[in-house]
N, C-alpha and C positions, 0 to 999 in steps of 0.2 A: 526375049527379055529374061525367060527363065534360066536359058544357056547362060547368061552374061552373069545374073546372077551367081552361079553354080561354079561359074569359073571363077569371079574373084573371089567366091569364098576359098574352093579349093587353093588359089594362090594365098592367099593372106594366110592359112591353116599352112603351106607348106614352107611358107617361110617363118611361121612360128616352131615349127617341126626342126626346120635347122637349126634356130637358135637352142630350141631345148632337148634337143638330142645329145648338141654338142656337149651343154653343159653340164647336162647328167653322165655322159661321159668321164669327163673331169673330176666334177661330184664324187662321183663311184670310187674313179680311180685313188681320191686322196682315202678318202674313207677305207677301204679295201686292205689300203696299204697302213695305213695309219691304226689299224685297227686289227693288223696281222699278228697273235702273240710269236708266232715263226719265224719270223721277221728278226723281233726283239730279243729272243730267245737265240738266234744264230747268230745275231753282233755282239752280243752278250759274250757269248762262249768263244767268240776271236776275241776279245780284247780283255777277258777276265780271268783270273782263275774259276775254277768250279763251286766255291764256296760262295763268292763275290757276284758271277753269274748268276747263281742260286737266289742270293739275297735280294740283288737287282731286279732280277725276274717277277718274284714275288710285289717289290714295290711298285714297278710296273703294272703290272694287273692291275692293284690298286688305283696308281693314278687315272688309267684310261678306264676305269669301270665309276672314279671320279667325275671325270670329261664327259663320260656317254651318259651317263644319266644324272638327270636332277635331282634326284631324292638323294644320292648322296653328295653331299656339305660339306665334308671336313676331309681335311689330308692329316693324316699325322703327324704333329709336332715335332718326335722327338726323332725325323728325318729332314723333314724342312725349315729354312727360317723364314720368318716372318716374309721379306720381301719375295720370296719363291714363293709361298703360299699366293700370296696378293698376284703375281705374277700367272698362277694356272687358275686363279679364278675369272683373269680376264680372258684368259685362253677359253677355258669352260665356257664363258658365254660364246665368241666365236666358231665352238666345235656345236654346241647347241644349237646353234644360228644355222652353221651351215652343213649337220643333219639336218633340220627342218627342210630345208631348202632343198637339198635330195631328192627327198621323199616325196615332195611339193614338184617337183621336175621330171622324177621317173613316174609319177602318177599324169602328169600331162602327158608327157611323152606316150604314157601308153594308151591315152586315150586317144590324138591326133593320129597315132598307128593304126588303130582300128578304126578311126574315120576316113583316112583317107586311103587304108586299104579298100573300102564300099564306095565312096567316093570318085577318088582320083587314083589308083594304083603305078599309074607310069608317075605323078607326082611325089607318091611315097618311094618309088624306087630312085628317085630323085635327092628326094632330103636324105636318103640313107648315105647314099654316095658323097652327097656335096660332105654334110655332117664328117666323114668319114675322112674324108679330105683334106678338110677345116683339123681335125685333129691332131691327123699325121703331120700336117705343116706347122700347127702351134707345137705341138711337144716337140717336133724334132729342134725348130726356134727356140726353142728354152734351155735348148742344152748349151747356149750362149753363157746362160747366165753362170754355169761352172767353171768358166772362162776367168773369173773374179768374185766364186762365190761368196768371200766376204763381204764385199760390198751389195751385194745381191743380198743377203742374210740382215746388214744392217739394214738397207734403205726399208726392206719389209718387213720388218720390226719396228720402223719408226711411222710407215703408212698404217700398220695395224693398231698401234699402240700408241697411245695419247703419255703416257708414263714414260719413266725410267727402270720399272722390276724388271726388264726385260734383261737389262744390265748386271748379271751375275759375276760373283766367284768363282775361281779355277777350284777351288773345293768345296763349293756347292755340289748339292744331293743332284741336283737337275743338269748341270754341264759335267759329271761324273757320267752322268747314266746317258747324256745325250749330248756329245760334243760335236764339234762341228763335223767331222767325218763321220759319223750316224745321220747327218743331214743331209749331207752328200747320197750318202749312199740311200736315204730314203726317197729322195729329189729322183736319182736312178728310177729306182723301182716306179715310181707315181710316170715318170715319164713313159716307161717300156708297157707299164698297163697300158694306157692312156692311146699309144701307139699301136699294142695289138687287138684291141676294140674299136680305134679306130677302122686296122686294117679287117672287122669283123663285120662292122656297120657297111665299108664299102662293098663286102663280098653278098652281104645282104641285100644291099641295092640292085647290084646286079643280078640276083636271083630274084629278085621281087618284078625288075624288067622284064626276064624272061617269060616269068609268070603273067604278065601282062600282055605278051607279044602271044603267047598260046591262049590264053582266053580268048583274043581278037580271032583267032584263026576256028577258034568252035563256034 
């Protein structure tokens, strides 16, 4: 009875293991990227002069030290208008939301690691792999969506956003600093992370089997 036990919990924990592996994954990847000033800093300087890069750069910092933290409230007026403003405050909540949720996910995740490394270890070397798997096969799927990125860009702008601020100006502060080929290319990078963490989870699965298959033999 206590086997029976011990097994479905270790199954119930390893398939929670995969769904929040995966997701912190993801998680990671958009934050990581999202949150690279190197990133911004190196698209800046292809498509700006040095002056204009400089300027951008600086408001940049700005808005994303906006986005990431709650104590600060205001963007600058005399670079945004009104409907941009209204527009990254819905954002703000979004990016707030889904930090929380990160942190909320790499904190499970590392707690089901260490339980089911005592636990179940050939299960752990399991959820690392599947997870791992799951991820390479969804990001390398989403490179679909560059297929018709605009349509892909609207439709997800209309799931997120209950409004129309989303709807900017070609000389707008904000489709200046981040036009559609910045999205592109950020879509890029969030994938290739995404993908080689994937391929890092699976290499860890299988190292964690191994480790498993010699324990058995001491």
């Amino acid at each position: 009875m206590e086997k029976e036990i011990k097994r479905y919990f270790s199954l119930i924990l390893f398939v929670i293991a995969i769904i929040s592996l995966t997701l912190s994954v993801f998680a990671f990847s958009i934050y990581s990227n999202m949150f690279n000033l190197n990133f911004y800093r190196h698209d800046f300087n292809e498509r700006m002069g040095s002056n204009d890069a400089e300027f951008y750069m600086n408001t940049t910092v700005q808005l994303l030290d906006y986005l990431k933290h709650k104590k600060t409230t205001q963007l600058p007026e005399e670079i945004y208008t009104e409907k941009e403003t209204n527009h990254m405050a819905d954002v703000k909540v979004l990016v707030q939301n889904g930090i929380a949720a990160m942190w909320i996910l790499l904190a499970v995740s590392l707690v089901l690691v260490i339980t089911l490394y005592y636990l179940d270890i050939k299960k752990l070397a399991k959820a690392f792999r599947v997870s791992g798997l799951i991820v390479i096969g969804v990001s390398t799927a989403s490179i679909l969506a560059f297929l018709n990125f605009n349509a892909f860009f609207t439709e997800f702008h209309l799931i997120l956003f209950s409004n129309s601020n989303w709807l900017l100006e070609p000389y707008n502060a904000l489709i200046i600093m981040f036009p559609e080929g910045f999205f592109i290319r950020m879509g890029e990078a969030i994938i290739i992370t995404s993908i080689l963490l994937g391929a890092v989870f699976f290499c860890a699965g299988k190292k964690f089997n191994t480790l498993e298959k010699s324990k058995k033999h001491k």
